[in-house]
RODO-2510 file (C-alpha; in nm, 4 decimals, decimal comma):
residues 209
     n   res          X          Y          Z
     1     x    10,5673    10,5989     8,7758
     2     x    10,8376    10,8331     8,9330
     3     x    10,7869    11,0957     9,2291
     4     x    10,9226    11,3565     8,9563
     5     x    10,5643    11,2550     8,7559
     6     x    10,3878    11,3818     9,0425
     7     x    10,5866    11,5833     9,2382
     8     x    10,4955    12,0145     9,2675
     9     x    10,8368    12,1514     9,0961
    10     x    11,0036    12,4487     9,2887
    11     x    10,7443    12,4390     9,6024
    12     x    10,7316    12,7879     9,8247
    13     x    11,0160    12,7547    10,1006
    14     x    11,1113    12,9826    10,3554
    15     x    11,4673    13,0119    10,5417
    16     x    11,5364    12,9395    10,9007
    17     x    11,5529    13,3381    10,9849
    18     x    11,2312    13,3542    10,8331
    19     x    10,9298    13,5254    11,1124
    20     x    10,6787    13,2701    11,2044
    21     x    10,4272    13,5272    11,1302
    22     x    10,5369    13,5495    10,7996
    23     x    10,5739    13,1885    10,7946
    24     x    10,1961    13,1708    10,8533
    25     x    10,1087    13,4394    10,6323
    26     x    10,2885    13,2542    10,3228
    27     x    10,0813    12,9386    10,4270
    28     x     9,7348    13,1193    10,4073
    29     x     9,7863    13,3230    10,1511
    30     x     9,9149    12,9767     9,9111
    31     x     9,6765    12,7436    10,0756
    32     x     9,9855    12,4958    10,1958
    33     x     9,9953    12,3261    10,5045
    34     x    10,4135    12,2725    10,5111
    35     x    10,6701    12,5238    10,4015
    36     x    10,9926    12,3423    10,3163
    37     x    11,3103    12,5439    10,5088
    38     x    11,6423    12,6284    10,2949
    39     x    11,9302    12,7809    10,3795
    40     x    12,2058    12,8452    10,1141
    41     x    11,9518    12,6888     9,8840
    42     x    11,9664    12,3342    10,0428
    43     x    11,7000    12,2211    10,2407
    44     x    11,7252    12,2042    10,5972
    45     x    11,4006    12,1625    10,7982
    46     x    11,0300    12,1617    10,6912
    47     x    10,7817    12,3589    10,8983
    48     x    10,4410    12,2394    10,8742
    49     x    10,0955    12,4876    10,9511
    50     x    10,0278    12,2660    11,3141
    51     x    10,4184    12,3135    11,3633
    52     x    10,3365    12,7138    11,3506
    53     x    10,0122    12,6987    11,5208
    54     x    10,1474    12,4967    11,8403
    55     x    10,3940    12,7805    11,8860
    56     x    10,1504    12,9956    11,9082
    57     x     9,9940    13,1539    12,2622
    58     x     9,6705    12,9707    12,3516
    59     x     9,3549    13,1901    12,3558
    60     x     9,3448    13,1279    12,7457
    61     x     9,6543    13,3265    12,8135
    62     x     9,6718    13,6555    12,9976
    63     x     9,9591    13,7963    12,7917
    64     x     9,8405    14,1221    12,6149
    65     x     9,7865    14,1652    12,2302
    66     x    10,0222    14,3772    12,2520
    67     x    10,2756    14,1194    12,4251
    68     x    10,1446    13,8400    12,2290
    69     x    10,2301    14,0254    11,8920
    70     x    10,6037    14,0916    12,0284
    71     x    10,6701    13,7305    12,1515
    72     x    10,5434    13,6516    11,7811
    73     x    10,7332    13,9147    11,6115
    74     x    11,0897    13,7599    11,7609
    75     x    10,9673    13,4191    11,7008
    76     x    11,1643    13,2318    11,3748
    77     x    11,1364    12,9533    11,1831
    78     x    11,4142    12,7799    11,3132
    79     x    11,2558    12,8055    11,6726
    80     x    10,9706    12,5984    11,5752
    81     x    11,0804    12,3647    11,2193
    82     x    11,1763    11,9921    11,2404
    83     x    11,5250    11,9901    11,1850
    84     x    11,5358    11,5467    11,0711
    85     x    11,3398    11,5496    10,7554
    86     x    11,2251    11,2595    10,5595
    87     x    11,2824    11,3168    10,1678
    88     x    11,2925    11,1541     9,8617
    89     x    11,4456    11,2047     9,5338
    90     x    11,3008    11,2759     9,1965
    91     x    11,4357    10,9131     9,0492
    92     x    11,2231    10,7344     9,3455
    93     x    10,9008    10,4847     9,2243
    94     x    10,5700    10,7057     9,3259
    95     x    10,5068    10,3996     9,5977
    96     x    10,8354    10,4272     9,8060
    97     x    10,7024    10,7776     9,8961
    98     x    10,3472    10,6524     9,9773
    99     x    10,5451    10,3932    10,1803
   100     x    10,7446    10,6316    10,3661
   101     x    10,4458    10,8744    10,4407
   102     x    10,2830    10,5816    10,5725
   103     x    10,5569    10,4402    10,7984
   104     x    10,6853    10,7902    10,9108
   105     x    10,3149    10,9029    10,9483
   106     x    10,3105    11,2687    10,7755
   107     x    10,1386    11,4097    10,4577
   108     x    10,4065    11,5284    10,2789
   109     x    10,7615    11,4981    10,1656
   110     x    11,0439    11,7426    10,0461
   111     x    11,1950    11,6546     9,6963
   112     x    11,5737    11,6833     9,6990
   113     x    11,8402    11,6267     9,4467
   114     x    12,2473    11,6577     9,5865
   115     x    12,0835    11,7963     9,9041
   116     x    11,8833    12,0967     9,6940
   117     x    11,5256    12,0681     9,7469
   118     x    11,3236    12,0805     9,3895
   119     x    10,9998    11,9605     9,4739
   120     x    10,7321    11,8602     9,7475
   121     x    10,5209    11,5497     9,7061
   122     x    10,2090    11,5030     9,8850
   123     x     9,9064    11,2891    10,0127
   124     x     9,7139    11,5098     9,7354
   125     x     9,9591    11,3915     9,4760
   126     x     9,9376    11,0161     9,5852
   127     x     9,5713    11,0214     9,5339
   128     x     9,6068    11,1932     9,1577
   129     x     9,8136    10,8937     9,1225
   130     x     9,6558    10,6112     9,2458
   131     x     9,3324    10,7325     9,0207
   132     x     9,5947    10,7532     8,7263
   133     x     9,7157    10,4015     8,8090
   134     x     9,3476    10,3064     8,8024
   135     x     9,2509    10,4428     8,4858
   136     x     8,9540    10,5781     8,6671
   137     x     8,8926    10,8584     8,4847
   138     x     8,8370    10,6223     8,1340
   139     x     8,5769    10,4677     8,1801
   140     x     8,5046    10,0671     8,0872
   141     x     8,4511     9,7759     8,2887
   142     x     8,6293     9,7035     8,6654
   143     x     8,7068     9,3642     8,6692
   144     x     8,8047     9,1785     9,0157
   145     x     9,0378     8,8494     8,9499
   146     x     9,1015     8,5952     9,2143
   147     x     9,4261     8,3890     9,0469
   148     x     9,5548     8,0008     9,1026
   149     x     9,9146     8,0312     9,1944
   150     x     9,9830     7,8658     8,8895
   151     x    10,2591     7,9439     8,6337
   152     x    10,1385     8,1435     8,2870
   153     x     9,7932     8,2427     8,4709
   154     x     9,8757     8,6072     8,3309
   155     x     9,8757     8,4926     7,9873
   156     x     9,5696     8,3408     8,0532
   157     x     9,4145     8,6998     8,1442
   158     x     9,6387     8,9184     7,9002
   159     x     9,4450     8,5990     7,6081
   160     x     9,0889     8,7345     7,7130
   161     x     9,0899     9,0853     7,6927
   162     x     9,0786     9,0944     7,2631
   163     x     8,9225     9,2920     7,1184
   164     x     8,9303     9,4899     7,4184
   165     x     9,1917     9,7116     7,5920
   166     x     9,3123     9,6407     7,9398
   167     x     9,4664     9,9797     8,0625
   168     x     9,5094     9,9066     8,3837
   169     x     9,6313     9,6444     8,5832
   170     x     9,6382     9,6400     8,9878
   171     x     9,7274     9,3295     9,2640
   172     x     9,5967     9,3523     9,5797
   173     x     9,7074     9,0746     9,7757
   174     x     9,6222     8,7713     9,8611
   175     x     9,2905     8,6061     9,8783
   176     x     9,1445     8,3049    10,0295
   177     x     9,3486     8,0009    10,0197
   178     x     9,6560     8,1801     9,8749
   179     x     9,5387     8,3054     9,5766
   180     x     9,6454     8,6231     9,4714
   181     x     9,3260     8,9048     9,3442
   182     x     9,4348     9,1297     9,0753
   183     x     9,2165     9,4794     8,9498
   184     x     9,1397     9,5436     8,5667
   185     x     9,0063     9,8308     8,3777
   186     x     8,8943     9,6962     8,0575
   187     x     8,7926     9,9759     7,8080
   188     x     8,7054     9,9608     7,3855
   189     x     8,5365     9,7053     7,2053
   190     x     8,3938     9,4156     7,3978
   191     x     8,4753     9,5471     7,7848
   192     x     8,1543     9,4516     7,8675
   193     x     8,2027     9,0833     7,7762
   194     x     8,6274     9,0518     7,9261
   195     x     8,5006     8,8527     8,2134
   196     x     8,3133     8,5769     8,0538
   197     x     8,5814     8,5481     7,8367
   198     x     8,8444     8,5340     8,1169
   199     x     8,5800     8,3126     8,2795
   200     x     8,6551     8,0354     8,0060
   201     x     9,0247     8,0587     8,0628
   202     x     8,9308     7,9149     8,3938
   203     x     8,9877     8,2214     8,5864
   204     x     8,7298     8,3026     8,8695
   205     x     8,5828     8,6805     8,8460
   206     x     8,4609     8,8042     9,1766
   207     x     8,3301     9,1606     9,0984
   208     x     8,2429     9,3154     8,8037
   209     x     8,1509     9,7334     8,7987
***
């Protein structure tokens, strides 16, 4: 799976000129919480909605609303966007962007192709995918796998699932003593019986749902 299989084509943007109130307006008014910032069509900031609220007067201050509504009216995009972006391209696997999100600790990433943004991927879209990866929405059997580090064990598992279907396939680690755990979804004719048949290929089933 690719971040262009996921991805929100052509996402809103604003330019760096662009008022903040406007800014915020856009973000209400489209439910977003970042606004991706071109200039000359190639992306050059991102401005997020805590980005546009921190510029923002607190609600102690003594200005006026009258003052308050002119320091906002001359405030711009470019006053308050983050200038170093983290992006990814359209080409990237789905998990080097959930990677990045986690390491660089934001929500969201611009998509960008010869320095031209053309999409925005998000926490939101991560999620949509991880539930695709897990064939959640099909139904069948969850099976939980601990495997011997052992060569051919995957045949061993891909032998049991006949007559059924195993549509998804997951590894999550490792478990005790080195042994790696591995996710099924078994759906179709016989998912409820997969894991006594894997069972008799010697593999040891810790969860079944």
């Amino acid at each position: 799976m690719l971040v262009r299989d996921w991805m929100t084509h052509d996402p809103q943007t604003v330019s760096a000129t662009t008022p903040v109130l406007e800014a915020m307006q856009r973000l209400r008014e489209g439910g977003f919480r970042r606004l991706p910032v071109v200039q000359e069509d190639r992306l050059v900031g991102i401005v997020t909605d805590r980005d546009l609220k921190e510029a923002t007067p607190s609600k102690a201050t003594t200005l006026s609303i009258y003052e308050l509504n002119y320091l906002l009216s001359k405030l711009l995009v470019r006053d308050v966007m983050v200038a170093s972006v983290i992006t990814v391209q359209p080409e990237d696997p789905i998990e080097h962007a959930a990677l990045l999100m986690e390491e660089h600790r934001v929500s969201g990433l611009p998509v960008v192709t010869g320095g031209a943004i053309v999409g925005i991927v998000t926490i939101t879209d991560l999620l949509r995918a991880f539930v695709g990866f897990l064939g959640l929405r099909e139904g069948g059997v969850r099976v939980t796998l601990e495997l011997p580090d052992a060569p051919g064990v995957l045949a061993r598992v891909a032998t049991a699932g006949p007559p059924s279907n195993i549509i998804a396939v997951v590894a999550t680690g490792k478990g005790t003593g080195g042994r790696g755990r591995m996710v099924l979804r078994v759906v179709g004719e016989g998912a409820e019986g997969f894991a006594e048949r894997v069972r008799d290929h010697d593999i040891s089933v810790l969860d079944v749902r």
